[in-house]
C-alpha positions, 0 to 999 in steps of 0.5 A: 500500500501506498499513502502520498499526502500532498499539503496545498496552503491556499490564500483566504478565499481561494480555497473553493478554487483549488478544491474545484480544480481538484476534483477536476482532476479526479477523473484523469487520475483514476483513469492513470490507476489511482483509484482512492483519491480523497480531497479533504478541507481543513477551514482554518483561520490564522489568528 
């Protein structure tokens, strides 16, 4: 088994954009074999 986590910080309020442009993605990557992709969102505010 293979685990690869990337980290992406986006700018406050472009976090939308990036997780739309992810899930884009998807499709092309399970057609390249990777078949478990999860997108997940952390909404954190820096004090």
């Amino acid at each position: 088994m293979l685990l690869i986590r990337d980290v992406f910080k986006a700018k406050p309020g472009k976090a939308k954009d990036l997780v739309k442009k992810f899930t884009q993605v998807v499709p092309f990557m399970k057609e390249q074999g990777f078949l478990n992709t999860k997108i997940t969102l952390n909404l954190e505010r820096v004090l």
